[in-house]
C-alpha positions in Angstrom: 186.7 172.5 138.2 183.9 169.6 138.0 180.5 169.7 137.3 179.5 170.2 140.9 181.4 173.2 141.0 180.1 174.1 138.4 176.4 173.9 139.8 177.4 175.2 142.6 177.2 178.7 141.1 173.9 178.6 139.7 170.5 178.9 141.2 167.5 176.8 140.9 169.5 173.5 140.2 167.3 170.5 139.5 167.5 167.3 138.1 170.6 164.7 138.4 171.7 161.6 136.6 174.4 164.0 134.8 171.5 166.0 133.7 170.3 169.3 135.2 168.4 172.1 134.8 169.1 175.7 136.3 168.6 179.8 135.9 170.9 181.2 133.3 172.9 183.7 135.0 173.3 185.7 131.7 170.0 186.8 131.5 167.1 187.5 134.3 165.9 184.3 134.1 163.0 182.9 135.5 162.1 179.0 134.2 165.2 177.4 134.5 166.3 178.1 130.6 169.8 176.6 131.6 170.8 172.9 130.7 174.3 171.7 132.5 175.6 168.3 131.4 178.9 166.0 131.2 180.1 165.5 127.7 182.0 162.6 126.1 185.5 163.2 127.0 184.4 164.6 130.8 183.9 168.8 130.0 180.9 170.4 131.4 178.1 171.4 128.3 176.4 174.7 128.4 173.0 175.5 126.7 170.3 177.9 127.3 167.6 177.8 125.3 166.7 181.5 125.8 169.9 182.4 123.3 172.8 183.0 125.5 176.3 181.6 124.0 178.4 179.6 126.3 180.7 182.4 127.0 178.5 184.8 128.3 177.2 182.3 130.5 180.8 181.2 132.0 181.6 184.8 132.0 178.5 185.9 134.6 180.0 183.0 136.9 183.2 184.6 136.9 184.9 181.4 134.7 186.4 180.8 131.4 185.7 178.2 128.7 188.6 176.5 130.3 186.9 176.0 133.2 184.2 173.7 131.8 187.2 171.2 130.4 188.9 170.2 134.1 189.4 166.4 134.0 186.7 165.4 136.8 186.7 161.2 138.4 183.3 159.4 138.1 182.5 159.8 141.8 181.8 163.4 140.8 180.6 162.9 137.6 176.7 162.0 138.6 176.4 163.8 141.7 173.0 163.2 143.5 171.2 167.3 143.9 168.5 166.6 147.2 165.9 169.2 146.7 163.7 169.8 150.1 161.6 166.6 151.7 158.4 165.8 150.8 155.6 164.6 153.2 157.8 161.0 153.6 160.3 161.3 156.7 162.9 158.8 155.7 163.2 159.8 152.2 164.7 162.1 150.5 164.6 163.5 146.5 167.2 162.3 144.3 166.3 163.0 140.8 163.5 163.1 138.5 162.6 162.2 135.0 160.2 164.4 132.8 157.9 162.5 130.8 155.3 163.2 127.5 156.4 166.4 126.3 156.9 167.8 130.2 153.5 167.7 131.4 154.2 164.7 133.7 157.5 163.5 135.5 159.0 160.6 137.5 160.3 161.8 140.8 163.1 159.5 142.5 163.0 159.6 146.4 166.1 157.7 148.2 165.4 156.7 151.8 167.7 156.7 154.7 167.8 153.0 155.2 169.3 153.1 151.1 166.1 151.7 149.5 164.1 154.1 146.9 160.8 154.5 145.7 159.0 156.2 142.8 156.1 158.6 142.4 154.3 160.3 139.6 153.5 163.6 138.9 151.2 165.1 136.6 151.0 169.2 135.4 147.7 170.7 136.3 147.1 174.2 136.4 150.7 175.0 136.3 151.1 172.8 139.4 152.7 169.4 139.8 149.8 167.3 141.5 150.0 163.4 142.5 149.5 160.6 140.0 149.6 160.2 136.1 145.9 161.7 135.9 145.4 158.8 133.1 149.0 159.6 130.8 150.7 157.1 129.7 154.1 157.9 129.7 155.8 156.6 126.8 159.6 155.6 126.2 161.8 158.0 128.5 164.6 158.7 125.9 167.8 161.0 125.6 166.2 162.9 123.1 163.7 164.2 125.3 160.6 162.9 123.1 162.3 163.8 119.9 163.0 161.4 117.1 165.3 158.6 117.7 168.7 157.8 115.8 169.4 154.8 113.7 171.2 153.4 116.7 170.3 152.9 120.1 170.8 151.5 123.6 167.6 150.5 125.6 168.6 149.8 129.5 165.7 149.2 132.4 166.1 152.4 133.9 166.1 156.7 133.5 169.1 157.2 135.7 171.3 154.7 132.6 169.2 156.8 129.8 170.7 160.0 131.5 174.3 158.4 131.8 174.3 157.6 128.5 172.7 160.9 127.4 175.8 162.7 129.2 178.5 160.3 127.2 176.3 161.2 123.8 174.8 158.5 123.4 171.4 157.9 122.2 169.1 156.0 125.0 166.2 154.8 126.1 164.2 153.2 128.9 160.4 151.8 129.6 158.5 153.8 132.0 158.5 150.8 134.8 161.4 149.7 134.6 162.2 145.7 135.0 158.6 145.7 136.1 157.1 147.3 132.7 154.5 145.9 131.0 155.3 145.9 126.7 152.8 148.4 124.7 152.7 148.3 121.1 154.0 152.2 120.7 157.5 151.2 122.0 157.6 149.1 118.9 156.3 151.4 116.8 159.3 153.6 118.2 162.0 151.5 117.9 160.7 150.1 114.5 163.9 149.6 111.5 166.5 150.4 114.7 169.8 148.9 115.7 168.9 148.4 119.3 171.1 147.6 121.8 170.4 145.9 125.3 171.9 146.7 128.3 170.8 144.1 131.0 170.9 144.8 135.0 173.2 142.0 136.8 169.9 140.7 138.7 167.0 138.0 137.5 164.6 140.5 137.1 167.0 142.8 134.7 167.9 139.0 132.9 164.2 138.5 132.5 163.3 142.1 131.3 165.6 142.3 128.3 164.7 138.5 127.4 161.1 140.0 127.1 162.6 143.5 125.3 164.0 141.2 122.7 161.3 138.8 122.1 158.9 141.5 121.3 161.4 143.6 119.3 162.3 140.5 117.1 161.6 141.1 113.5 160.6 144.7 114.3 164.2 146.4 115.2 167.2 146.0 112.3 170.0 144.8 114.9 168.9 143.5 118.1 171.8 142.7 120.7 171.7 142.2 124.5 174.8 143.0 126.6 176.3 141.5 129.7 178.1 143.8 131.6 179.8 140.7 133.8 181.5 140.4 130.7 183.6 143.5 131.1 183.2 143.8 134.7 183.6 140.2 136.6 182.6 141.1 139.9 179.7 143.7 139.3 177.7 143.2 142.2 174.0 142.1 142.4 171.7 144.8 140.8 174.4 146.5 139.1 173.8 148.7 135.7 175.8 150.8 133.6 175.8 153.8 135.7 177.8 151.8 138.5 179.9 150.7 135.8 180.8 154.1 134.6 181.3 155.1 138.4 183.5 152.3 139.0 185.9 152.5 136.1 185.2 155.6 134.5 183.4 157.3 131.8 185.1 156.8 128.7 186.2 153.4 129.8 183.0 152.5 130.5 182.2 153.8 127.3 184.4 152.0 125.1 183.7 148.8 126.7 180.0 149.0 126.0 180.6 150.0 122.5 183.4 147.0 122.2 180.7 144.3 123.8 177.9 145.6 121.2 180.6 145.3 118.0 181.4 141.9 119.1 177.9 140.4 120.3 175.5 138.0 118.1 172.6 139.5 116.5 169.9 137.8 119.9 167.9 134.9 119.1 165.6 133.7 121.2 166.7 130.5 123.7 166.3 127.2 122.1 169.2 125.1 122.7 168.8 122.1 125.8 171.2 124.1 127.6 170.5 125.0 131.3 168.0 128.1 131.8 167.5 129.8 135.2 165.1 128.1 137.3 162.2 129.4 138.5 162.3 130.8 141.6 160.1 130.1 144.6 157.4 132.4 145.7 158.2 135.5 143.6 156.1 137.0 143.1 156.9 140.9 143.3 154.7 143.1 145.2 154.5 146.4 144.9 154.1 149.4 147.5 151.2 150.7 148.5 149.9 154.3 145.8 149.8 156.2 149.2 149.7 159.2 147.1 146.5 158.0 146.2 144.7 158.5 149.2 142.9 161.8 150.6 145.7 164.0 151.9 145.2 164.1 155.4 144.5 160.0 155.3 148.0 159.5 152.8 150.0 161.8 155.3 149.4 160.3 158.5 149.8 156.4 156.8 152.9 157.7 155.7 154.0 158.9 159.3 152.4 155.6 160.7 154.3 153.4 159.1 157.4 155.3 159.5 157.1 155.8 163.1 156.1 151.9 163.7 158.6 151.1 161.3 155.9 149.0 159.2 155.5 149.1 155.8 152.6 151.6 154.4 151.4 149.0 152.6 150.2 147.9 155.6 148.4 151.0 157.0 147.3 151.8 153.4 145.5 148.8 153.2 143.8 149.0 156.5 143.0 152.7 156.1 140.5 151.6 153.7 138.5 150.3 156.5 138.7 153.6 158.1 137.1 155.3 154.9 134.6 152.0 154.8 133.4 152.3 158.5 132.1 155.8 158.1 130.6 155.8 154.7 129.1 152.1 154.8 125.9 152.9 156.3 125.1 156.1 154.6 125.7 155.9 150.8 126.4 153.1 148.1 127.7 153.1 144.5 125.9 153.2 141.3 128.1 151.3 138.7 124.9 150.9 135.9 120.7 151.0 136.7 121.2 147.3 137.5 124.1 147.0 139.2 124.7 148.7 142.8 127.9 148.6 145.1 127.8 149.0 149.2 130.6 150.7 150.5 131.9 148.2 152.8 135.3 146.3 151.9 137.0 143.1 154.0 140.9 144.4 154.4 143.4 142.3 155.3 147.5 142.3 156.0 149.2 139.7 156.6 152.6 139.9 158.9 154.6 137.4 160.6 154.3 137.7 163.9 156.6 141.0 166.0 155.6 143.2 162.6 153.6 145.6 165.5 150.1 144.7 163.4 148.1 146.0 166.8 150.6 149.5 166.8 149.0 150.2 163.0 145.6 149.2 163.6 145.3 150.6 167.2 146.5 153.8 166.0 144.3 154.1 163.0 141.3 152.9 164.8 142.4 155.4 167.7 139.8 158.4 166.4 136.9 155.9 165.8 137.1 154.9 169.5 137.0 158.6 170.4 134.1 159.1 168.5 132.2 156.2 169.6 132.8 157.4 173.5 131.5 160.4 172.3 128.5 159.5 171.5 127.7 157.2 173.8 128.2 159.5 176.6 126.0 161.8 174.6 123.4 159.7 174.1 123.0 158.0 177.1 119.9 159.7 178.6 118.3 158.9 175.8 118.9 155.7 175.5 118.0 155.0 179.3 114.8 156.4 178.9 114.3 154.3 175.6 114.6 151.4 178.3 112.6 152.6 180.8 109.8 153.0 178.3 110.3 149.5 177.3 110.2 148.2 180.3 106.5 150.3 181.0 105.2 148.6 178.2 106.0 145.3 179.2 104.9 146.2 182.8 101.6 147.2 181.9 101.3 144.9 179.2 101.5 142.3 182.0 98.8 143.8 184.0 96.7 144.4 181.3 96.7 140.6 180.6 96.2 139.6 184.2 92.6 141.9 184.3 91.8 140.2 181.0 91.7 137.0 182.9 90.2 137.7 185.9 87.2 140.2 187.3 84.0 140.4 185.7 83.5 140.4 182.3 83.0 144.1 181.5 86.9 144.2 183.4 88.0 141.1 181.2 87.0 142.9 177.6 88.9 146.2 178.5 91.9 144.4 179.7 91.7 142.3 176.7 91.8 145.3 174.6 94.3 147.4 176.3 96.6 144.1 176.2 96.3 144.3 172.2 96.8 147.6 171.8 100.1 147.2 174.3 101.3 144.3 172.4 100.9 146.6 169.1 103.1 149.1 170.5 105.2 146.6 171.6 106.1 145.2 168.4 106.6 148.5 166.9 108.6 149.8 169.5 111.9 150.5 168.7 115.2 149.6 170.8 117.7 152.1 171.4 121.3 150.3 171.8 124.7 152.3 172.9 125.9 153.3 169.8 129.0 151.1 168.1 131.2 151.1 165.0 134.0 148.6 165.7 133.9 145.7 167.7 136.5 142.6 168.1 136.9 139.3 166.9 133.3 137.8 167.9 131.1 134.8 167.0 129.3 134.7 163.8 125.8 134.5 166.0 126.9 137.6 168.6 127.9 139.5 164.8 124.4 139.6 163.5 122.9 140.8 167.2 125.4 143.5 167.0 124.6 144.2 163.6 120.8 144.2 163.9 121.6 146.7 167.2 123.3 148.9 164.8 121.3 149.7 161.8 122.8 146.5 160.1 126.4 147.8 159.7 129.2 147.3 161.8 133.4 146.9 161.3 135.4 144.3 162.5 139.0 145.8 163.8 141.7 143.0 165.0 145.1 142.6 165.1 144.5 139.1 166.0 142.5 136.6 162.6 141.0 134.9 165.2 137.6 135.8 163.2 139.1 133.2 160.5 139.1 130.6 163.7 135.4 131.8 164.1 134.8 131.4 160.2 136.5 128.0 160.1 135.6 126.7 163.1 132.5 127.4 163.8 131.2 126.8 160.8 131.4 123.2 161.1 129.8 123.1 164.1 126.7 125.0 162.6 127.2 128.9 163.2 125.8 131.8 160.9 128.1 131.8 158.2 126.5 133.9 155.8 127.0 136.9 157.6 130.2 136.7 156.3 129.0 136.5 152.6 125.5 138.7 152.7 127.3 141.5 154.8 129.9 141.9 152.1 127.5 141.9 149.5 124.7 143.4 151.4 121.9 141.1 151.1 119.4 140.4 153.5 120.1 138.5 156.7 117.5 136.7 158.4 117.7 134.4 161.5 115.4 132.5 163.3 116.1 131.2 167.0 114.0 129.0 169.3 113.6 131.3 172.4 115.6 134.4 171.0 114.3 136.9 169.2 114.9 136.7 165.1 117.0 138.9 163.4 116.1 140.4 160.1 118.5 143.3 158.9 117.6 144.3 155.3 120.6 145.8 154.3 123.5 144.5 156.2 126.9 146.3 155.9 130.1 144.4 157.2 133.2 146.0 156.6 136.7 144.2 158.4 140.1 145.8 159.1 141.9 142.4 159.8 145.5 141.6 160.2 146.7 137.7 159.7 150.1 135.6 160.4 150.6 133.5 156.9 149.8 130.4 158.5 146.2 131.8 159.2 146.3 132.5 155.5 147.5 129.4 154.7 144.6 127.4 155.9 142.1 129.2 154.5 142.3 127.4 150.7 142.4 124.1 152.4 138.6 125.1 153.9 136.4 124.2 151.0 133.5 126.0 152.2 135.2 129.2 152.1 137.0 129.0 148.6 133.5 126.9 147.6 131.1 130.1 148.6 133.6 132.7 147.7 134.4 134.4 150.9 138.4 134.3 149.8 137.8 136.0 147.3 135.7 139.0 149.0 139.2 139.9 150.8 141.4 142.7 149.9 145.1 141.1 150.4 148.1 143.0 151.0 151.0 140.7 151.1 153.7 143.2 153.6 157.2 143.3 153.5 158.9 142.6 156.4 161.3 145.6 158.1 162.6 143.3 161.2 166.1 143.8 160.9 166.3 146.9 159.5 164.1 149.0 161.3 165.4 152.6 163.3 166.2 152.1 166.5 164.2 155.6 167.4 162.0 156.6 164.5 160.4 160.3 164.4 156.9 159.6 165.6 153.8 160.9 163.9 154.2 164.6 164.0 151.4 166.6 166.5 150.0 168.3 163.4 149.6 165.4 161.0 147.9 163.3 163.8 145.4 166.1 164.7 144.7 166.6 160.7 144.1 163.1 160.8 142.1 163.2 163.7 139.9 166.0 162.5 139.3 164.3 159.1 138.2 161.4 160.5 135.5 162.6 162.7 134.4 165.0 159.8 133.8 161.9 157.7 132.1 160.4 160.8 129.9 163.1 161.4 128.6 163.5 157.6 124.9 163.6 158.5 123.9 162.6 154.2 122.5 159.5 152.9 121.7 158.3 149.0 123.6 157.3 145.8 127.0 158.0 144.5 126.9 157.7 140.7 130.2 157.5 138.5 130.8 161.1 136.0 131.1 159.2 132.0 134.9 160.3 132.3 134.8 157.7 135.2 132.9 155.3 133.7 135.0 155.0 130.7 138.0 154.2 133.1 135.5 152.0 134.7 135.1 150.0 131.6 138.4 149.8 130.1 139.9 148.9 133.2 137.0 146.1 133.6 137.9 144.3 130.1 141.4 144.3 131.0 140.5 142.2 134.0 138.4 140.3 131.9 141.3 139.8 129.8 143.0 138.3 133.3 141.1 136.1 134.4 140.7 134.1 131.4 144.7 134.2 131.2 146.8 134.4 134.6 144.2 134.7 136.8 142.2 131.3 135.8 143.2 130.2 139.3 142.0 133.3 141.4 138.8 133.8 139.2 136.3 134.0 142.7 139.1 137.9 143.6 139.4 138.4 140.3 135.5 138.9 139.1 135.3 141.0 142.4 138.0 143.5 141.8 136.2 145.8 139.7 133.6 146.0 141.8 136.2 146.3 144.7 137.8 149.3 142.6 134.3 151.5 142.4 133.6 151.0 146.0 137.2 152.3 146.6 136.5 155.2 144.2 133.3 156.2 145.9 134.7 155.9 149.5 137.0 158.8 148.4 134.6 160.4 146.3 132.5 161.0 150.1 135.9 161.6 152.1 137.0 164.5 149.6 134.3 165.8 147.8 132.9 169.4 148.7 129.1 169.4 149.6 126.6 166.0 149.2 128.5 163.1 147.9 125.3 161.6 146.0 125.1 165.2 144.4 128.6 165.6 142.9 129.6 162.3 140.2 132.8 160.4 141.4 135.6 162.3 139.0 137.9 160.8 136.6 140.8 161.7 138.5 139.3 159.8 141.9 139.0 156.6 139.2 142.2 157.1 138.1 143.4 156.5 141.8 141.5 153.9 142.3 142.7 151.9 139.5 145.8 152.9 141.2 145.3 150.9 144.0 143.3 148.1 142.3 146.6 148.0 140.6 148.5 147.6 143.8 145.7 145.1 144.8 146.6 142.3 141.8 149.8 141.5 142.8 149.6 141.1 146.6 146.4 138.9 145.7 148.0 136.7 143.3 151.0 136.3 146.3 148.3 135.2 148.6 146.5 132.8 146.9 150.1 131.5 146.1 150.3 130.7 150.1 146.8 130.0 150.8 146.7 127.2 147.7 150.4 125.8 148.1 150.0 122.5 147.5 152.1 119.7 149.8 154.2 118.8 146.2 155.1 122.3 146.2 156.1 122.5 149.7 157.8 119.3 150.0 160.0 120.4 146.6 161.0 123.6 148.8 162.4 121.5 151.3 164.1 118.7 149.4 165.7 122.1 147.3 166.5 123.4 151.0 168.5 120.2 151.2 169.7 119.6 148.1 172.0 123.5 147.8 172.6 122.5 151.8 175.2 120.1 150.2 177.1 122.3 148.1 177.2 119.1 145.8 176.8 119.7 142.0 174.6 116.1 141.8 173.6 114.2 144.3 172.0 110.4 144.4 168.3 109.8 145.7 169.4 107.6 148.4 172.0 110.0 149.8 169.1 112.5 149.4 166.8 110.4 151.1 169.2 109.9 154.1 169.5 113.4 154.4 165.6 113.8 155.0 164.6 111.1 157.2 162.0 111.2 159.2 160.6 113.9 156.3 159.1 110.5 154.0 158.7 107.2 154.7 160.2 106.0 151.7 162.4 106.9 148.5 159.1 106.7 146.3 157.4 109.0 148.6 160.0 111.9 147.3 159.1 111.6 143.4 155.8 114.1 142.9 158.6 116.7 144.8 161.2 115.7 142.8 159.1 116.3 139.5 158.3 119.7 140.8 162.0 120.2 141.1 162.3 119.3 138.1 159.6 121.1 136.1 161.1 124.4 137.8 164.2 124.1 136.5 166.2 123.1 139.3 167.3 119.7 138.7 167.7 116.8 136.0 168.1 113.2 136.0 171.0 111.9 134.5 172.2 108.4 134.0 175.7 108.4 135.2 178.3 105.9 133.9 180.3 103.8 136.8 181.9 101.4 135.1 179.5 98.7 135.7 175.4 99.7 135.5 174.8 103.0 135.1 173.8 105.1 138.0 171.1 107.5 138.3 172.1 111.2 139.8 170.0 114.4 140.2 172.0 116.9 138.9 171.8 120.1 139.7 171.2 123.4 138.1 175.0 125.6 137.8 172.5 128.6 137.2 170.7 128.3 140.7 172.8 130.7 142.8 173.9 128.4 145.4 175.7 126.2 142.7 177.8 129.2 141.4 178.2 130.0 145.5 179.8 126.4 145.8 181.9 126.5 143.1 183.6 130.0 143.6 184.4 128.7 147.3 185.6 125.6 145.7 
């Protein structure tokens, strides 16, 4: 028998990796007191921490201790235990990895189309809810929290900690993988150790360790880092240990680890003039969108969206915010200190390539808004024609009254003079009822404010089309309202005066966007220095999605009835909330508020120097996020309840997710010609399959591309700089000859010479 027969006859089985958890059927047992693993040499271990010995436990299955030592292949050995599906219908749960003494876990979800994600889960109450709640997690190690031996391996992931675990060996990972960020405690932990480092076959795995080792030097007592392709030629691309010990076996997987670790250098950090990998274009990695995050009803139906447009939920999560923004902007804003107020209106934007069904998403979003608006308007109507009417009295008798003020005799004149002031008085006062509207289209800067002023001051601006950048760009040359971009974001007054129009004054102007771009759009807006120069780029919140074309279902699920009706319903609920005032931040939520606030600080003095006009915004972007939950989810007033820690904590969240997919932006919108002209001469350069190449030849090969050889060099140095090329004199037997020669690390070199 194998370990899956094994779990086969238990109940309650959780957990995977070679690691599980179920009810001991030697005792009535109710919180899963059973732990099943793999052992070194293959046999099945038994432990339950309520007391029961191994045989009584093999007994109530009907097995003996021989059982549990059956010779099992590595196919079996890590079987993958799906537990029911969450609220996501193309994934399913794989495994999960408990964290910080077991009051918050990892949970592993593997979707159909063989990508994964991962989502956090904190104890509360007895009951796993979404997010961290403000933990940090710590090392995940073998030892479940519990000191660490003298020796031990550190790999990127849990899923390698638990392999190792299962083969007894001591283990441990970062809580974010190739993606975490260093904290001083996993020194502290790994302090006087003999650590071992077990890289991923990928650049991101490469560059993990790298950064592993440099901050364990002079801390750990041995510091090694392991190849696998040593051992294992061909592993494929992402490969780890686990597909090592799947592939050849546990204990030979085993022993060849242990043999590369006895027979690797003691890691020093690179210094020799030897070729290092070059730095890739545009790569910066994006993560997905916290839809967990979001108020239920709004995360369950984004989630649904994107899988029945087959879009990325980054790209509904994104423009959901508008959603919450459109209702809320109007009625409340955000309290950060006494001096220092937030409205609630955000600019969203996604940017797509064009066939990424952008109008699907924001159609379908919007869909409920719409409704409402109809609704209204048809209710309102009377009203509003009679508002008209009575205008157009006034002005009637306002006429007549000036025409006997003229004319007659003079007793006449004096009482139409009066009755014409008093008219006029009303007049000015009187006040214009307009059908009511809370999204229109892309639309001039000047028809914005009219539309604007119509409606209270706040409006949101739904396309799937950018052309409102045209408008920006455009226009703005040509002397249109600009500001309206700027002061409606930041909700300071709007004035404008028209010969033969009437002005527009809106005190407090709201202007909230739900915007989806192509990348050239985006691309043009850095090279517009009035928009960089006043900050409107950096008022935008960017999401940078990830392309499905190619991989999308053929006939997805569509949004289930129930989830688009609860969706429905919360929607017009947050519509229809009647209150009005200020949200103010609980202290728990202002001390998130702060700490998150100097880390930022912290950024844009450091990585973010380039990006400082979104950077000095996020924060600011963050609280207006938290509050526009706060009002969606919060029982009674929302100016009478403080935002919570836990609504903070999921805004920093998606502030989080916010960073990245900014910096990936401005990378597009400020690519600089240099930088695109070195990503076509590379384009041409691994075309050749050459291992050096002249400039001549490579000039030949780009004609029409520069004018001259010359033209090439600030490209070339860019080339350079990133790693990708040299220039080496090479001897001919007469005057030396200058080559570029190219990088073996870049993968198309090791491509050409494995075909060669």
């Amino acid at each position: 028998m194998d370990i899956y027969d094994i779990l086969s006859r238990l109940e309650g089985v959780t957990g995977g990796g070679g690691q599980y958890s179920a009810k001991c059927p030697a005792h009535s047992d109710q919180h899963n007191s059973l732990s099943v693993s793999i052992g070194e040499n293959g046999q099945v271990l038994l432990h339950c921490h309520a007391g029961c010995g191994p045989q009584e436990i093999v007994a109530a299955m009907g097995l003996t201790m021989r059982d549990l030592f059956a010779e099992i292949t590595p196919d079996k050995a890590f079987p993958v235990y799906s537990a029911p599906k969450g609220n996501r219908p193309t994934a399913k749960f794989e495994a999960e990895y408990i964290y910080h003494g077991g009051d918050l876990k990892k949970v592993k979800m593997r979707q159909t189309d063989g990508g994964k994600y991962f989502a956090w889960r904190h104890l509360k109450d007895g009951q796993w809810a979404k997010g961290r709640n403000g933990i940090e997690p710590g090392l995940y190690t073998s030892t479940g929290g519990g000191a660490l031996p003298r020796a031990v391996f550190l790999v990127e992931g849990e899923k390698d900690v638990d392999t190792l675990k299962g083969l007894g060996m001591a283990a441990v990972s970062l809580p974010d993988g190739a993606k975490s960020k260093w904290r001083a405690e996993y020194g502290r932990a790994l302090e006087g150790r003999e650590v071992v480092l077990i890289q991923d076959n990928d650049d991101a795995g490469k560059a993990f360790v790298q950064m592993v080792a440099g901050e364990l030097r002079g801390r750990a007592s041995s510091l090694k880092v392991l190849d696998l392709s040593a051992c294992w030629p061909d592993i494929p691309e992402h490969g780890d240990f686990t597909d090592l010990v799947v592939r050849f076996g546990a204990g030979s997987a085993l022993r060849a680890v242990q043999t590369l670790a006895q027979d690797a250098p003691e890691w020093e950090a690179h210094t020799s003039p030897e070729w290092e990998a070059p730095l890739p274009f545009d790569t910066i990695d994006t993560p997905d969108f916290p839809t967990e995050s979001l108020p239920g009803p709004l995360s369950a139906f984004v989630e649904c969206l994107a899988e029945s447009t087959q879009t990325p939920e980054e790209m509904a999560g994104i423009l959901s915010l508008g959603v919450l923004a459109t209702a809320f902007q109007s009625k409340y804003e955000v309290e950060i200190t006494p001096d220092w107020r937030e409205p609630l209106c955000l600019y969203s934007v996604a940017v797509a390539p064009p066939g990424e069904r952008k109008s699907a998403v924001i159609s379908a979003l919007a869909r409920p808004v719409y409704e409402y608006e109809a609704e209204r308007r048809e209710f309102e109507a009377a009203e509003i024609a009679q508002n008209q009417t009575e205008r157009a009295l006034l002005e009637k008798a306002l006429q007549a009254a000036q025409t006997r003020a003229t004319k007659g005799k003079k007793a006449d004149q004096e009482a139409g003079r009066e009755e014409a002031l008093a008219l006029s008085a009303e007049l000015a006062q009187f006040q214009d009822k307009h059908p009511f509207r809370l999204l229109v289209d892309d639309t001039t800067p000047e028809k914005l404010v009219d539309l604007m002023d119509m409606q209270g001051g706040s409006i949101t601006v739904a396309s799937a089309e950018g052309g409102v950048f045209d408008s920006m760009a455009g226009r703005y040359d040509k002397g249109a309202n600009f500001d309206v971009y700027l002061k409606g974001h930041a909700g300071d007054p709007i004035t404008v005066d028209r010969i033969g129009r009437k002005p527009n004054h809106i005190k407090a102007p709201r202007l909230t966007m739900m915007l989806t771009i192509q990348p050239e759009v985006l691309s043009g807006l850095m090279g517009n220095a009035t928009m960089r120069g006043r900050g409107l780029c950096g008022r935008f919140l960017y999401v940078m999605c990830k392309s499905k074309v190619g991989r999308r279902a053929i006939s997805p699920a569509s949004v289930p009835d129930a989830v688009r009706a609860e969706y429905r319903q919360f929607v017009r609920r947050i519509l229809g909330n009647p209150g009005s005032g200020i949200i103010r931040l609980s202290p728990e939520a202002d001390h998130i508020r702060q700490e998150y606030a100097a880390y930022i600080e912290q950024r844009l003095g450091d990585e973010w120097e380039h990006m400082r006009d979104w950077g000095g915004k996020l924060v600011g972007a963050m609280v207006r996020i938290a509050a526009l939950m706060h009002a969606a989810t919060v029982q009674g007033d929302p100016a009478e309840t403080p935002v919570s820690p836990e609504i903070m904590y999921a805004a920093v969240g998606i502030a989080e997710f916010l960073g990245p997919h900014a910096e990936a932006a401005y990378q597009v919108m400020g690519a600089e010609q240099d930088y695109e002209d070195a990503k076509y001469l590379w384009h041409r350069i691994e075309g050749t399959g050459q291992d050096e190449i002249s400039k001549r030849d490579l000039f030949n090969l780009c004609k029409g591309k520069f004018g001259r050889v010359e033209a090439m060099e600030p490209a070339l140095q860019s080339l350079t700089e990133m790693g990708y090329i040299r220039e080496n004199e090479v001897k001919t037997g007469g005057r030396p000859s200058k080559k570029l020669v190219v990088n073996p690390l870049s993968k198309s070199s090791r491509r050409s010479k494995r075909a060669s």
